[in-house]
C-alpha positions as CSV (number, residue, x, y, z in Angstrom):
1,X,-15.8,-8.6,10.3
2,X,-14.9,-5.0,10.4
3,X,-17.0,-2.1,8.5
4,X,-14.8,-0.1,7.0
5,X,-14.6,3.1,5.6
6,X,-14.8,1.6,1.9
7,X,-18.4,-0.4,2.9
8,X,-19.8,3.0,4.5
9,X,-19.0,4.9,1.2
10,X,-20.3,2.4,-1.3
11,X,-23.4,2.4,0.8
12,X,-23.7,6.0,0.7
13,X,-23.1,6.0,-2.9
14,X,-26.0,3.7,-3.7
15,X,-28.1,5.9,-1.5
16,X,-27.1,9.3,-2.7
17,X,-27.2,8.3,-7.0
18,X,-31.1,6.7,-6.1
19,X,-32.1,9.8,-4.2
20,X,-30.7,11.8,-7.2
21,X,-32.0,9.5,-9.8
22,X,-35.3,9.9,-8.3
23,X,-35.2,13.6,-7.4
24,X,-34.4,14.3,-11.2
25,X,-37.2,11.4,-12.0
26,X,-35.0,9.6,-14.3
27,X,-36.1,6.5,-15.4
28,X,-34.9,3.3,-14.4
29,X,-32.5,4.9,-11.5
30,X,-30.9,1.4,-10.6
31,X,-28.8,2.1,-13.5
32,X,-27.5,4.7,-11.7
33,X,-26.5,2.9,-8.0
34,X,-24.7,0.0,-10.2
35,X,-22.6,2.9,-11.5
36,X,-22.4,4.2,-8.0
37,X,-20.9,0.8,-6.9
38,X,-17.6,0.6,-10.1
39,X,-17.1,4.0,-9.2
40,X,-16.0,4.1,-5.6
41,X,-12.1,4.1,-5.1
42,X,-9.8,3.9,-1.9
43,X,-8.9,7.2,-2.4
44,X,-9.6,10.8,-3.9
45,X,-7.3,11.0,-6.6
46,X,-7.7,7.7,-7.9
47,X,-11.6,8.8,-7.8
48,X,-10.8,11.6,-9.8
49,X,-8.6,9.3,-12.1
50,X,-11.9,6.9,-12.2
51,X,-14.1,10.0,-13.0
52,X,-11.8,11.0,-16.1
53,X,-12.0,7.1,-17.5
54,X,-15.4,6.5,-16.6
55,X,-16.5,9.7,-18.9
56,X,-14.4,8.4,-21.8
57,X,-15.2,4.4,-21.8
58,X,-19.1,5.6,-21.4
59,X,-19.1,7.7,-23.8
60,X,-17.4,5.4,-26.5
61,X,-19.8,2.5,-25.1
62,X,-22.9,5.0,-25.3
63,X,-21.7,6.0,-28.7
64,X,-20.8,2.7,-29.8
65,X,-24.2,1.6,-29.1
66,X,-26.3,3.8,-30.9
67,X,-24.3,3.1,-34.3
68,X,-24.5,-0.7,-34.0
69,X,-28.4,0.1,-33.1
70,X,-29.2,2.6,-36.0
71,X,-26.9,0.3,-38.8
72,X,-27.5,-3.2,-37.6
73,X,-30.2,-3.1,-35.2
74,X,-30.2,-5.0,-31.8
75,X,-30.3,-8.5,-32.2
76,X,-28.2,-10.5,-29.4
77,X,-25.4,-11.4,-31.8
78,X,-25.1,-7.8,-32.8
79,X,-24.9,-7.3,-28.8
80,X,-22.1,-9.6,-28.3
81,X,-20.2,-8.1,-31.2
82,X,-20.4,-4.6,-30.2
83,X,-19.2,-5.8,-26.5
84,X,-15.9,-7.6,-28.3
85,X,-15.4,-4.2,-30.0
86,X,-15.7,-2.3,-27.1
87,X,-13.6,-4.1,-24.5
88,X,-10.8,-3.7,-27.1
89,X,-11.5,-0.3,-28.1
90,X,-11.1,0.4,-23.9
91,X,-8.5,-1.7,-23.9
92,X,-6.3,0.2,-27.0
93,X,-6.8,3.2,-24.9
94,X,-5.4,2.1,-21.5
95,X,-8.4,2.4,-19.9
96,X,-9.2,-1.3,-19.1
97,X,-10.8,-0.2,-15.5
98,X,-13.5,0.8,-17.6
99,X,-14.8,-2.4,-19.4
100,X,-17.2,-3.9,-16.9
101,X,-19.4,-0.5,-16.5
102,X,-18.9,1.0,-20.3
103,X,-20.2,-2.6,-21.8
104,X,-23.1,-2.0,-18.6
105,X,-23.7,0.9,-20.7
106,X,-23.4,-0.3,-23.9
107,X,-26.0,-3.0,-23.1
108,X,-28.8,-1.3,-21.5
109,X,-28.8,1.2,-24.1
110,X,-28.9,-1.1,-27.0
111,X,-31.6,-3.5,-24.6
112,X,-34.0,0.2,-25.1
113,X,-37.0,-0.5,-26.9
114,X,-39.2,1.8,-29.2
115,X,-38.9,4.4,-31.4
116,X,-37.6,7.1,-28.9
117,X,-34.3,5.2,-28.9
118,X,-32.0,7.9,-29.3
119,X,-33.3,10.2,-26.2
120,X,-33.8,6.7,-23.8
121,X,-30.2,5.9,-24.8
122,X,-29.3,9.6,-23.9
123,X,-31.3,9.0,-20.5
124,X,-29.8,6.2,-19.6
125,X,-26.4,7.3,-20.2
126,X,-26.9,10.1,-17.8
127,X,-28.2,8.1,-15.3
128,X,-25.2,6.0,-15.8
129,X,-23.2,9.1,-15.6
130,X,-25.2,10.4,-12.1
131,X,-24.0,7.2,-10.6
132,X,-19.9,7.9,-11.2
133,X,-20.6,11.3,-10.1
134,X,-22.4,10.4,-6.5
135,X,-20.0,8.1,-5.9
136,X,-17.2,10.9,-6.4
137,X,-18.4,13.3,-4.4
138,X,-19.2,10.8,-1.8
139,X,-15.3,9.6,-1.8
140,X,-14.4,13.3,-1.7
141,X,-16.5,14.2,1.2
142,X,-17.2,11.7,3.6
143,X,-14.2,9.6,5.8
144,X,-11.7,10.8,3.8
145,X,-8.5,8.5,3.9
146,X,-5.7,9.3,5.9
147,X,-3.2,7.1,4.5
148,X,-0.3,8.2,6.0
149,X,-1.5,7.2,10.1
150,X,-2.5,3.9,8.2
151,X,0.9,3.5,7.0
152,X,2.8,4.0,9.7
153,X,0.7,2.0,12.1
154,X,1.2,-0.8,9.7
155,X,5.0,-0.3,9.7
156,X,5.3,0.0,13.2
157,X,2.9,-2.8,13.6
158,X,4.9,-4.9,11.0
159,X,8.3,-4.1,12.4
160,X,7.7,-5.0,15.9
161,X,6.1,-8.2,15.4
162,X,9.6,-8.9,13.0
163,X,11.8,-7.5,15.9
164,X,9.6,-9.8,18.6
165,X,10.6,-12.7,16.6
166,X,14.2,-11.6,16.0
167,X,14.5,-11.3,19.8
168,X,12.9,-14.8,20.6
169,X,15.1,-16.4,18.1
170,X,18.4,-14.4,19.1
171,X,18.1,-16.8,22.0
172,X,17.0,-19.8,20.4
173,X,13.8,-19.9,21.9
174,X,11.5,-20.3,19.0
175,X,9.1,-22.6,17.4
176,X,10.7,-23.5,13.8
177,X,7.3,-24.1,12.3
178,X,5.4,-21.0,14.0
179,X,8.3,-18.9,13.1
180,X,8.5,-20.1,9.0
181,X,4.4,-19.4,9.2
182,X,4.9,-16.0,10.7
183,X,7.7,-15.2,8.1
184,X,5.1,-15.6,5.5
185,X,2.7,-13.6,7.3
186,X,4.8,-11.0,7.7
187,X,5.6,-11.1,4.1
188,X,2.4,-10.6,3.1
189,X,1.9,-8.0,5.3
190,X,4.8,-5.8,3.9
191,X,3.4,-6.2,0.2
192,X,0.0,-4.8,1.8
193,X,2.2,-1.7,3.1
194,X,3.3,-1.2,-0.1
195,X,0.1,-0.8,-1.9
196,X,-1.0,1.8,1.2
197,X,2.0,3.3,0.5
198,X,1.1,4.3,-3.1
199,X,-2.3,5.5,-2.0
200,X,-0.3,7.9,0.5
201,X,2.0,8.8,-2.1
202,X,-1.1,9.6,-5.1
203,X,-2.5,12.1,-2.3
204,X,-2.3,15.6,-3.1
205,X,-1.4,18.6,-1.1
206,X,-1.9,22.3,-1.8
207,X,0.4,24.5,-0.3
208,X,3.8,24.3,-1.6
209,X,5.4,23.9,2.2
210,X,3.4,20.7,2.5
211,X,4.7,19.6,-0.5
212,X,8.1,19.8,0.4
213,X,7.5,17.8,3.9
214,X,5.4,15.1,1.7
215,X,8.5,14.4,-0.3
216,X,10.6,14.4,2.3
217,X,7.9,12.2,4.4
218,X,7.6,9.6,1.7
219,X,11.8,9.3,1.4
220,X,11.3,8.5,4.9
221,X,8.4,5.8,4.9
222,X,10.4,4.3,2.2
223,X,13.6,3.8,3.9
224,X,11.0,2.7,7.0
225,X,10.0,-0.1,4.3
226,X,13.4,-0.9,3.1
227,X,14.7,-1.0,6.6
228,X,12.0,-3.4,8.2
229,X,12.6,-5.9,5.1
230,X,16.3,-5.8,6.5
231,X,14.7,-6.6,9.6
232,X,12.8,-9.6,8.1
233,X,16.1,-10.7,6.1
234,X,17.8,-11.1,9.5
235,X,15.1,-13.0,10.6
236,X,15.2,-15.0,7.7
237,X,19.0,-16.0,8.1
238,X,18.1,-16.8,12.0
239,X,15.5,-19.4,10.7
240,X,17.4,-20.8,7.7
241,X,20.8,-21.0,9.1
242,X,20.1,-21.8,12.7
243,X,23.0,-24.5,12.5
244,X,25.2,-22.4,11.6
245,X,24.3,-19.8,14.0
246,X,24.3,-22.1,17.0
247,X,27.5,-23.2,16.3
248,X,29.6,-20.2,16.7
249,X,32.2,-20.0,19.9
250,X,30.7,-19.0,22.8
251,X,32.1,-15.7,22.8
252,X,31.5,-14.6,19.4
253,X,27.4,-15.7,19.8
254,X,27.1,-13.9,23.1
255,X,28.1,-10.6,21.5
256,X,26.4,-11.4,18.4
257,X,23.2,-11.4,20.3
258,X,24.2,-8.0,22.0
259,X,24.7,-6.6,18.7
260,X,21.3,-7.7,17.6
261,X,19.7,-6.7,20.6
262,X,21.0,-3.8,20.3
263,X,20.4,-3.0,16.5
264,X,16.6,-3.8,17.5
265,X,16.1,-1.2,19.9
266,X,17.4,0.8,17.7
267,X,15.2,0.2,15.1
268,X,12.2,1.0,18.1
269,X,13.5,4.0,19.1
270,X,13.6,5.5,15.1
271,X,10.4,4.6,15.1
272,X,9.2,6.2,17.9
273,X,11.4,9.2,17.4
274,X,9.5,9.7,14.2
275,X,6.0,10.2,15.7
276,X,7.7,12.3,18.9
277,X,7.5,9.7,21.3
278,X,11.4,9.3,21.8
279,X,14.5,11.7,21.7
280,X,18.6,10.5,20.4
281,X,20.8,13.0,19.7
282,X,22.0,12.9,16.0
283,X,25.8,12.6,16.9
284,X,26.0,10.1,19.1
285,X,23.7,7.9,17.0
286,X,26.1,8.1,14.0
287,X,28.8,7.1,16.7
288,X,27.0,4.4,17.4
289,X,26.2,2.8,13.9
290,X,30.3,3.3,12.9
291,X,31.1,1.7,16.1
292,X,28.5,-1.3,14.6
293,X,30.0,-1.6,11.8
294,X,33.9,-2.1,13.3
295,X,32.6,-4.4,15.9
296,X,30.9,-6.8,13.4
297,X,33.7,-7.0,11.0
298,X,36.0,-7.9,14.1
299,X,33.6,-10.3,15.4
300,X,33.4,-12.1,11.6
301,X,37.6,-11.8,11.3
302,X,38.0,-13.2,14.6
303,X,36.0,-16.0,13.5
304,X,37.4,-16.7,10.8
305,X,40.6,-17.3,12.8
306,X,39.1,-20.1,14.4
307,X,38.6,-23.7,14.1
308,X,34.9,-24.2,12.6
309,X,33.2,-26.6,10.2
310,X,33.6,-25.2,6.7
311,X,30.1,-26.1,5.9
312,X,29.2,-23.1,8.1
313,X,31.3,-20.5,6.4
314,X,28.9,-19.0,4.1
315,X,25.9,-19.3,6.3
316,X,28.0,-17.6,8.7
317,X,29.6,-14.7,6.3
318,X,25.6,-13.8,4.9
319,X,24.6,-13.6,8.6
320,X,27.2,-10.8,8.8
321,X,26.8,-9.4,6.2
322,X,22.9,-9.2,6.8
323,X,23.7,-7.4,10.1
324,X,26.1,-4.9,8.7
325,X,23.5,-4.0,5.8
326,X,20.7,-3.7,8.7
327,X,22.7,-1.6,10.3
328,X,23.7,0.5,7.2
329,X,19.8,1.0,6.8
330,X,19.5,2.2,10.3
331,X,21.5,4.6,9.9
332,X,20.4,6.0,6.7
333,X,16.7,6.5,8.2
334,X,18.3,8.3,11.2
335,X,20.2,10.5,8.7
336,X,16.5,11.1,6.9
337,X,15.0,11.6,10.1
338,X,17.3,14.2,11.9
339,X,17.1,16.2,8.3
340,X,13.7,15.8,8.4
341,X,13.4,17.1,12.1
342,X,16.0,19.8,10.6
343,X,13.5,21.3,8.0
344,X,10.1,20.3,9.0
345,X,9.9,19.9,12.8
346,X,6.7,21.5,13.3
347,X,4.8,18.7,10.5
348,X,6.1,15.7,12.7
349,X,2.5,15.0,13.6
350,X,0.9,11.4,12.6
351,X,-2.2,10.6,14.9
352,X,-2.1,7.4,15.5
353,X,-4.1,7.3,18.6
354,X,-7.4,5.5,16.7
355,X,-7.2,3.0,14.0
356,X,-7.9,4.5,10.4
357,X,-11.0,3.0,8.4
């Protein structure tokens, strides 16, 4: 099992809001590392989002509590009824992520015995409130994300596993069960790319000029996303329509898998273009992708010509048309990429030489 980032900071967390709690010899400072633990968040801004909710839902929880204390007292019925009211006080206000630490709050201030209620209630809730706090400044300080060399490793990563398998099944060498497995891996692992790619795109920049090449950046890793789930579709088509596949002339299949073959190094070489790693020359690529395009709608006309099982013809005519929209992506993200390399040459930089936490 890997320790991540994420592990390291909720540790530090817990540390940091009992050293504090202690420091400031606030009374029962566990309060303050559970707080700690809600708090932390994958990344800055959604900390600072957390901070902003956390202060509201404690404060209606801490306030909520005292009035059901000094009107009806705290019996455990009266507990449970000021929790109900709470959770749908938080949830009225879209801020649901709140719930589980604001009724915390609520409890252990309405659990406070004596006749100091009102200043233990105000204790606690700052201890409470020390906790969120630690745990911000922790996430803002220590191992802070880099979510944009995470989500292009995983891209990359992604995509070259889905080319690999569009290469071994170009040539009919794969395992049909392995390969539906690996689809569904692969799957998943796009749908995990998606939620790193949010957490890239909530990041926030402060000079303008890195604004701009963020923009343009996340236009890119998009099209990246869109283009690699082309990828996958083709695969896809290879597994489900294998019959259909295999039983083109032998002509027509040999240049098919040329074409492939050749739309998958393609797809490489963007990638690696993207990080520096590989050089095309913008003209010739374009070239290249119209000369795609004419050659697969030959190939599919020329088929069409021939004598074939008509139980093959749509198989057949969405495996063309799955290459020719593959291609289409590919050349979209070598459009992005050569205006990318246009405006922002000197912020083509993603280290990817160490995995990210």
């Amino acid at each position: 099992m890997k320790l991540g980032a994420r592990i390291l900071k909720t540790g530090m967390a817990v540390v940091l809001a009992l050293f504090l709690a202690q420091l400031l010899h606030l009374e029962t400072p566990v309060f303050a590392a559970i707080s700690a633990v809600f708090a932390i968040q994958p990344s800055i801004y959604r900390s600072y989002l957390t901070i902003i909710e956390q202060i509201q839902g404690n404060i209606i929880g801490a306030a909520l509590a005292v009035i059901f204390v000094i009107i009806f007292g705290n019996h455990f019925l009266v507990i449970g009824l000021a929790a109900i009211i709470l959770i749908m006080i938080n949830l009225k206000l879209n801020i649901e992520n709140t719930i589980s630490l604001s009724v915390v709050t609520l409890i252990v201030i309405m659990e406070t015995p004596g006749d100091a209620f009102i200043s233990f209630a105000v204790m606690r809730f700052l201890t409470i409130m020390l906790g969120i706090l630690s745990a911000f400044f922790v996430n803002m300080v220590f191992y802070p994300p880099k979510y944009e060399s995470k989500l292009y490793k995983q891209i990359s990563d992604s995509t070259n596993e889905i080319l690999k398998w569009i290469r071994i099944s170009n040539h009919q060498a794969a395992e049909q069960l392995l390969l539906k497995n690996t689809v569904e891996s692969i799957k998943e692992q796009l749908s995990r790319i998606d939620q790193i790619y949010s957490f890239y795109k909530e990041e926030r920049t402060l000079l303008k000029r890195n604004t701009q090449a963020k923009l343009r950046k996340l236009v890119i890793y998009r099209q990246m996303m869109t283009t690699s789930r082309k990828a996958l579709d083709i695969l896809k088509k290879l597994l489900h329509y294998e019959n259909a596949i295999t039983s083109l002339p032998e002509l027509t299949a040999k240049q098919v898998q040329q074409k492939l073959e050749q739309l998958a190094a393609n797809h490489e070489h963007l990638l690696l273009r993207y990080i520096g790693k590989a050089k095309q020359i913008h003209e010739e690529e374009m070239k290249e992708y119209e000369t795609n395009r004419q050659d697969l709608l030959r190939m599919y006309r020329e088929y069409q010509h021939l004598d074939h099982d008509a139980e093959n013809i749509p198989h057949t005519f969405q495996f063309f048309a799955s290459l020719l929209e593959y291609n289409e992506q590919l050349e979209r993200l070598e459009i992005l990429l050569a205006s990318f390399e246009s405006f922002h040459s000197d912020d083509q930089e993603v280290d990817i030489t160490k995995d990210v936490l």
